[in-house]
C-alpha positions in Angstrom: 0.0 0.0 0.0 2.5 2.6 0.8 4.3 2.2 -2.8 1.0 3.8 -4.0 0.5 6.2 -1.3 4.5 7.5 -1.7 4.9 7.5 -5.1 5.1 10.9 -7.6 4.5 9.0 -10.3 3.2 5.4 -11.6 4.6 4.2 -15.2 2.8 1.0 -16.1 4.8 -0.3 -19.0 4.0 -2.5 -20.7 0.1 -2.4 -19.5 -1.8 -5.1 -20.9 -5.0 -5.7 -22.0 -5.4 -7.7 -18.4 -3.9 -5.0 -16.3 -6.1 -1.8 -18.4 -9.6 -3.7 -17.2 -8.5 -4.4 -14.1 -7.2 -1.2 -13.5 -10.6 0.4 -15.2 -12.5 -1.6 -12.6 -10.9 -1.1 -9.6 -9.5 -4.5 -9.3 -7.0 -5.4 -6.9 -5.7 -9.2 -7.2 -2.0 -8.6 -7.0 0.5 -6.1 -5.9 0.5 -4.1 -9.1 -3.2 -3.6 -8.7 -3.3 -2.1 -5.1 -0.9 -0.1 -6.0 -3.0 1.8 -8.5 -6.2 2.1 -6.1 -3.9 3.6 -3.8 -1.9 5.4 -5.8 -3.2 9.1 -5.8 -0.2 10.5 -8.0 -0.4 10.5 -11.7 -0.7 7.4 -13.6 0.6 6.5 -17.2 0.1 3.2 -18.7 2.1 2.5 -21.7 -0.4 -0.6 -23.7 1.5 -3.5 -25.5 -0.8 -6.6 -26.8 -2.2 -7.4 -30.0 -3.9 -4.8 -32.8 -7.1 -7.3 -32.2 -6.8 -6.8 -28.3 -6.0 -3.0 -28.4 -8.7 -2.6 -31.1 -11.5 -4.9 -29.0 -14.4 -2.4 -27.5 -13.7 -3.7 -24.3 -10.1 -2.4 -24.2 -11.2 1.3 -25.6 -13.8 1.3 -23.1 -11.3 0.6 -20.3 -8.9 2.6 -22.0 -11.7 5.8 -22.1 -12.6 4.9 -18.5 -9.1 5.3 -17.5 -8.5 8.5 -19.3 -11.7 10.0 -17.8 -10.4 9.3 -14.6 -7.7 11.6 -15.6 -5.0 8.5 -16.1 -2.4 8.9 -19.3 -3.2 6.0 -21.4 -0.2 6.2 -24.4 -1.4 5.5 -28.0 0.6 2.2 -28.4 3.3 2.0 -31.5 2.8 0.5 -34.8 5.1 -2.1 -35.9 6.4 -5.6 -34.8 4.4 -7.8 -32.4 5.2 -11.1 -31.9 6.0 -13.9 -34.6 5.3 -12.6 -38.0 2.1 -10.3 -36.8 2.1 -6.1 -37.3 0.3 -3.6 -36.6 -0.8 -1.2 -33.5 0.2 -2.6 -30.1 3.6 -2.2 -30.3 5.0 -1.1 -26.8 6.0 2.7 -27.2 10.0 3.3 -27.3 11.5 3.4 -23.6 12.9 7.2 -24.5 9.6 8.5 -25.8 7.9 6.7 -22.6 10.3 8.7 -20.8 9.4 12.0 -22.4 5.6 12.0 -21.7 6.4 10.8 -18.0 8.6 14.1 -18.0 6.2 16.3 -19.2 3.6 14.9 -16.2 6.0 15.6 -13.9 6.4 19.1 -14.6 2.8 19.3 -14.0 1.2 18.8 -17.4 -2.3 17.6 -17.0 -4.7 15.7 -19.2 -6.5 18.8 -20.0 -7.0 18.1 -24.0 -8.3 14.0 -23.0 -11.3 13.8 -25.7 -9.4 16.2 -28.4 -8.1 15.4 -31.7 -5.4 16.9 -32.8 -3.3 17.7 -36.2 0.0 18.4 -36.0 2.3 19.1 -39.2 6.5 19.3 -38.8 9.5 19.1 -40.4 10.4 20.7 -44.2 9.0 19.3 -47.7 11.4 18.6 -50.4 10.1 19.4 -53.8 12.1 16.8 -56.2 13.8 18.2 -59.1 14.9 15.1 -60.3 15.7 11.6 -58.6 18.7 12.9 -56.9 18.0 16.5 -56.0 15.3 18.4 -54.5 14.2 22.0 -53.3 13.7 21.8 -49.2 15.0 24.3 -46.3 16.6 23.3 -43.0 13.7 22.5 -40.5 14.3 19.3 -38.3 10.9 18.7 -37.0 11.8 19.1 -33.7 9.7 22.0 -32.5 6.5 19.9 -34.6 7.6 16.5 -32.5 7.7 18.7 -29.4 4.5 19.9 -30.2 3.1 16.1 -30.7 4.4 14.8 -27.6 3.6 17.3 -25.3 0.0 17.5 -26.8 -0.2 13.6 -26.3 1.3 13.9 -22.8 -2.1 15.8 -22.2 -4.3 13.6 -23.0 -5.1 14.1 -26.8 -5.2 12.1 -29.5 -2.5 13.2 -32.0 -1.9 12.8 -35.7 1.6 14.1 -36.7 1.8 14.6 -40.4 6.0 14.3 -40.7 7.9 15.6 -43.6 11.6 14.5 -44.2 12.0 14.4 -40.4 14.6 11.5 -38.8 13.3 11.5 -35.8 12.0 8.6 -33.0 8.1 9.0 -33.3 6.7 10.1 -30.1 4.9 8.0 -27.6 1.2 7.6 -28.2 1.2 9.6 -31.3 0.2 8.3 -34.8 2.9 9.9 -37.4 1.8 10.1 -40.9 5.1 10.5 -43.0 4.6 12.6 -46.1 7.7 14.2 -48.7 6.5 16.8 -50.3 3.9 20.0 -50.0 1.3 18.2 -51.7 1.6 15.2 -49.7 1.9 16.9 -47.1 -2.1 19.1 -48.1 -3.4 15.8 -48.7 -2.6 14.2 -45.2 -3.6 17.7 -43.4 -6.7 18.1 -45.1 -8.0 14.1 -44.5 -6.6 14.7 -41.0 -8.2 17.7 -40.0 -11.9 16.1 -41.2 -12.7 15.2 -37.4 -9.9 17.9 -36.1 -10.8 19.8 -32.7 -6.8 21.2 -33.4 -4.5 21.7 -36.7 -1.2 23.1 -36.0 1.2 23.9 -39.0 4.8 23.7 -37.7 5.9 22.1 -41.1 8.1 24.4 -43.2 6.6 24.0 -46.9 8.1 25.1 -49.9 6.4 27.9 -51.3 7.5 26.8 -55.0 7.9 23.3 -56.4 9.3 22.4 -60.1 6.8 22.5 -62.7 7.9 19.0 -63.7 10.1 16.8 -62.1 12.9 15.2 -64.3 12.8 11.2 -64.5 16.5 10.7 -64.5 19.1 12.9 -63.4 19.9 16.2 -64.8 23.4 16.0 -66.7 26.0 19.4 -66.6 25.8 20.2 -70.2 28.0 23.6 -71.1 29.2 26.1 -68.5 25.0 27.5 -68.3 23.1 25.2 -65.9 19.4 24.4 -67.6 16.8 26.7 -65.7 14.9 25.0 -63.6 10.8 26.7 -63.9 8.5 26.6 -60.7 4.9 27.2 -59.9 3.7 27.8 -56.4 2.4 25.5 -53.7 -1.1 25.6 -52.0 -0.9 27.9 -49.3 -2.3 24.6 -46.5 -2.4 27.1 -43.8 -4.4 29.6 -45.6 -7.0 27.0 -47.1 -7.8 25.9 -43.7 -8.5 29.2 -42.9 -11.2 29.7 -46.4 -12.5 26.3 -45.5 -13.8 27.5 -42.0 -14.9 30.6 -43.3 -16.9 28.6 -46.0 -18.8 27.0 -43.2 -16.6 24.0 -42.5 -16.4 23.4 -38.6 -13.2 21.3 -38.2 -11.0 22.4 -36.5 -11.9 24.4 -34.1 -8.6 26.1 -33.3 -6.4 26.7 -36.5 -2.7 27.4 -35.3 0.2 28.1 -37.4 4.1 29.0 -37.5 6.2 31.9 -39.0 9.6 31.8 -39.5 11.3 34.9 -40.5 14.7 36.5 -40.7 13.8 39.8 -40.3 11.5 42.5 -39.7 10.2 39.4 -37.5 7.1 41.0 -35.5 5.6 43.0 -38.6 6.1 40.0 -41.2 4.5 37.6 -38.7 1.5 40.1 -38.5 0.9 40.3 -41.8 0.9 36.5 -42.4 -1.7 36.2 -39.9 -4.3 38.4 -41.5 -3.4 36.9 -44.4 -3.5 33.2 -43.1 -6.7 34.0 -41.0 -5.6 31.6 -38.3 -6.3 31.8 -34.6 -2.7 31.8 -33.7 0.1 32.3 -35.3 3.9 31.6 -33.6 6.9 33.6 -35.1 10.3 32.8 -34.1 13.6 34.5 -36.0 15.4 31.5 -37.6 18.9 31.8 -38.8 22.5 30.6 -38.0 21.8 28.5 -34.7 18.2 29.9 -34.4 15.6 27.1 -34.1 16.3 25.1 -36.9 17.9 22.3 -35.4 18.3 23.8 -32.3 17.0 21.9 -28.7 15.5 25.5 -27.9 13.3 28.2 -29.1 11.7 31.5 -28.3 8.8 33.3 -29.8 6.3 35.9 -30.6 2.4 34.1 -30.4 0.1 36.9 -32.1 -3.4 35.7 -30.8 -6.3 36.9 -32.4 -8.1 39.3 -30.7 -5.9 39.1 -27.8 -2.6 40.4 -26.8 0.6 39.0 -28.1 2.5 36.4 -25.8 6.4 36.8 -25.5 7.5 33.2 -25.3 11.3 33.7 -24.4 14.3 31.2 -25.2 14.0 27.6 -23.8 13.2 23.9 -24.4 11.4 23.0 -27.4 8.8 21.6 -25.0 8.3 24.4 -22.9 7.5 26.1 -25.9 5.1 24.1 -26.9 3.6 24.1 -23.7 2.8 27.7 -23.5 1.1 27.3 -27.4 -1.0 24.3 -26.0 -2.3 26.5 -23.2 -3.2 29.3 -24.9 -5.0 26.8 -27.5 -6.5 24.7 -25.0 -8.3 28.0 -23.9 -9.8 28.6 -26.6 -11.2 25.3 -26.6 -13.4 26.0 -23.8 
């Protein structure tokens, strides 16, 4: 009894199929059990058993149960089971386990349980022939902290990733897409049932008009000019789609990064975006691309301006969840 009644925090990992209805019913049969109807810290459970078992209504109903109760269940992984089966059920990696019990521990609370949520990160790469592309320098690490953090708080999160070579996060479903058009199409089918669309992807604003099938040769001292046409604007369509009456999402966030003139160029993409946030951050040599830390300007609108100032990724993204989150009331 006094394991529960000490404890800060209770990991179950891996949490079965057995131990999520007995823990949903208040069962307590073993050690493990009493331990969670005494426990009155927070409680993650990190599932592992078959797609079949996870998908069963009985498990989502103890799963929802749980999660009412204001317990982090993780999204299990997709990927290998056991003998030659795949699919969801995979336990979560130990690291991104590790990073959602971090996040509870600083006091992060369940506060979007019930939400869906789009996020988009990383940096499209608009092929110019097999071997070469048009893309920028984003990593996709301010999008995965996004992700996580939103999944540490009890949503359910769909991360559209572009190019980005990163572990996926705990209990997060990652869609990975290459280019801006892949990347609309995954946004758009996403945000159907959206409560939350955040664009943190950086997206080419041109892509070759056609993309050569083999690679381009160096003919003559000239190089051949490469012709573009312009990408749909994602973040500004969701914005028109609302407008036109469409009612997902809800909230409609988006990123600017900028070199200069930072504040007045982030202002102007936000009337032009019509979102309901917008984040601006100065990028540039060591300046949040590929940097564990950012800072930022989030123009709200209607509201005041929040100063965001340098810091983890995740802390970052915790200040943009509450300020979404309050809209969401």
């Amino acid at each position: 009894m006094r394991i529960g009644q000490s404890a800060d925090l209770l990991v179950v990992a891996p949490a079965t199929a057995d131990i999520l209805a007995k823990a949903a019913h208040g069962l307590a049969s073993d050690l493990l059990t009493n331990t969670l109807l005494t426990a009155r810290c927070p409680v993650v459970f990190a599932p592992a058993m078959h797609t079949e078992m996870w998908e069963h209504p009985a498990t989502q109903a103890n799963v929802a149960t749980l999660r009412a109760r204001g317990a982090i269940v993780i999204e299990p992984a997709v990927g290998r089971l056991t003998g030659a089966d795949t699919g969801k059920g995979r336990l979560p990696d130990p690291a991104a386990i590790f990073e959602v019990c971090r996040n509870v521990l600083k006091g992060v609370t369940p506060d979007l349980a019930g939400r869906r949520v789009v996020v988009s990160a990383g940096g499209t790469r608009e092929a110019i022939d097999p071997v070469r592309f048009i893309g920028n320098r984003s990593s996709g690490m301010q999008g995965y902290a996004l992700a996580r953090v939103a999944a540490a708080r009890g949503a359910s999160v769909t991360l559209v990733a572009a190019n980005v070579s990163l572990p996926d996060p705990a209990g997060v479903d990652v869609v990975r897409v290459e280019s801006a058009l892949q990347l609309r199409e995954a946004v758009l089918a996403s945000a159907v049932d959206a409560d939350v669309v955040v664009m943190a992807a950086a997206v080419a604003d041109f892509r070759p008009v056609a993309a050569s099938r083999s690679k381009i040769k160096k003919t003559g001292d000239e190089p051949e000019a490469i012709h573009l046409t312009k990408n749909p604007d994602i973040l500004a369509e969701l914005g028109e789609r609302r407008r036109a009456g469409v009612t997902s999402p809800t909230v409609i966030a988006g990123f600017a990064a900028e070199t200069d003139d930072v504040l007045a160029n982030g202002q102007a993409k936000m009337a032009r975006k019509g979102c309901d946030l917008l984040v601006v951050n100065q990028v540039g040599e060591n300046l949040a691309f590929g940097t564990p830390d950012n800072a930022a300007t989030v123009l709200v609108a209607g509201g005041e301006p929040v100063e965001i100032p340098r810091g983890p990724k995740d802390d970052l993204a915790g200040v943009v969840w509450d300020l979404i989150a309050a809209r969401l009331v």
